[in-house]
C-alpha angles and dihedrals in degrees: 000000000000116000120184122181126187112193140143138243124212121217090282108061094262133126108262100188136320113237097182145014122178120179102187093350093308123109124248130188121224111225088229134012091229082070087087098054086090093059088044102053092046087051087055086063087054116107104242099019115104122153119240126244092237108037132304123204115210132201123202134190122167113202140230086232088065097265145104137218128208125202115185136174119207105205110211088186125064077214093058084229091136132023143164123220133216142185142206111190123197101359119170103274119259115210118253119178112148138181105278133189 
């Protein structure tokens, strides 16, 4: 089974929204975006990964080989006019199974 979510934290730490959720390639809602704060609060373990004081929006895919792989984009600016990306490749794989509907 292969999962990618694609979602958004404000300034506090907290799930934004979520703008996309795919289980095998089809695309699932979450019942509630705090679904996510779990996630979130396992990424921010993770060595590399820091949230930005503006927003930071976070991609996830979690892999058939066991891994998983983060994209996230620190914005500097509250008007996303400049950002910088990062990726963790192949991280151990943090559990995500949320409320769906």
């Amino acid at each position: 089974m292969t999962k990618y979510i694609d979602f958004s934290i404000d300034y506090d730490g907290n799930c934004e929204c979520v703008d996309e959720f795919l289980i095998n390639d089809e695309e699932v809602s979450i019942n509630d975006d705090s679904d996510v704060q779990p996630l979130i609060d396992e990424l921010e373990k993770v060595e590399g990964f820091f949230i930005s004081e503006h927003r930071t929006q976070v991609r996830v895919w979690w892999k058939e080989d066991g891994t998983m792989d983060v994209r996230f984009r620190y914005f500097n600016e509250p008007d996303w006019a400049e950002f910088d990306e990062y990726e963790l490749l192949g991280i151990p794989p943090i559990e995500f199974e949320p409320e769906v509907v």
